[in-house]
Every structure is written in C-alpha cells, then in structure tokens.
C-alpha positions in Angstrom: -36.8 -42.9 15.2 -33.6 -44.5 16.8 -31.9 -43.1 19.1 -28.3 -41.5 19.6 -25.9 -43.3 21.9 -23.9 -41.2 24.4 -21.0 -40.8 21.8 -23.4 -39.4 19.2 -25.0 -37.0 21.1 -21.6 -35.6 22.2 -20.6 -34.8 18.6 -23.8 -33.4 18.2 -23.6 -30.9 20.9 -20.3 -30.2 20.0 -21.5 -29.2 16.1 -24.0 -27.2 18.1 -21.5 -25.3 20.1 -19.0 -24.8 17.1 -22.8 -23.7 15.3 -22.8 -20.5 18.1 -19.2 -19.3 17.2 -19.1 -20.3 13.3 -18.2 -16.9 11.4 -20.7 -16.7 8.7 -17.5 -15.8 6.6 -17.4 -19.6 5.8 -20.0 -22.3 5.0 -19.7 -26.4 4.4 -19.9 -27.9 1.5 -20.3 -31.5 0.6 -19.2 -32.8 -2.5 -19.4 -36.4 -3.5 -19.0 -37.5 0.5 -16.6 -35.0 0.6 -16.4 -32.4 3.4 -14.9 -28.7 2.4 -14.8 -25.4 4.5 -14.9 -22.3 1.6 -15.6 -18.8 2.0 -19.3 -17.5 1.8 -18.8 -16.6 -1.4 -17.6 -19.4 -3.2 -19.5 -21.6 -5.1 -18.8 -25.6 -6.1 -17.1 -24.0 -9.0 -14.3 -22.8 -6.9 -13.7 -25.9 -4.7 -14.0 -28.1 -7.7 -11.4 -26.0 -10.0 -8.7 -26.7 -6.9 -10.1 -23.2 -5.0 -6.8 -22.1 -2.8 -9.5 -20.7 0.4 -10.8 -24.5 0.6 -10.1 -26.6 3.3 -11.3 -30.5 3.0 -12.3 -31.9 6.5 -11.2 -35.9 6.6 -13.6 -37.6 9.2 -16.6 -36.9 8.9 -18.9 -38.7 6.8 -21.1 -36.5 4.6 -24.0 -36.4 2.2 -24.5 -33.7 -0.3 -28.1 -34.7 -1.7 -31.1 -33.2 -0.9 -33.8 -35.8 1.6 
C-alpha cells in the first residue's frame, strides 16, 4: 500500500475534522467526476434536473463508482 505524503495526510485529517461537524442535513454526491453538496433527501434525480439546493465543489477530484 503506498503511502500518503505530508500534504495528503493534511487533507485527510482535514475531511476528517469537517466529518465530526458535517450536518447530516447534507450528503456528497459524485456524478461523472463531479463533486455536488445536496440535501439528505435528494436523489441524482434532483442534481441532474439542475436541483436549486445543489452546490458543485470544483477541486476535488472524485469517483462515483463502486470498488
């Protein structure tokens, strides 16, 4: 298993820190390398109709398959 570097593990704890005050009002979703903040409640449906409660996060690289 490789490693992380110093950088790496700082965004990692970082998403783990953001993980402890997250409101479980909102969940990610990854669409097509796509990142998106939506409501709970909202499905792909929503973001992918133009959804107004979606937020798309530029920067972080994403994959929405199953491993």
């Amino acid at each position: 298993m490789t490693e992380f570097n110093k950088a790496e593990q700082d965004a990692i704890n970082s998403l783990k820190r953001l993980a402890k005050k997250w409101p479980q009002t909102l969940k990610l979703m990854s669409m097509a390398g796509l990142l998106y903040v939506i409501h709970s409640n909202n499905s792909y449906e929503f973001v992918n109709s133009g959804g107004e409660n979606s937020e798309h996060i530029q920067g972080i690289p994403c994959d929405g398959g199953d491993f």
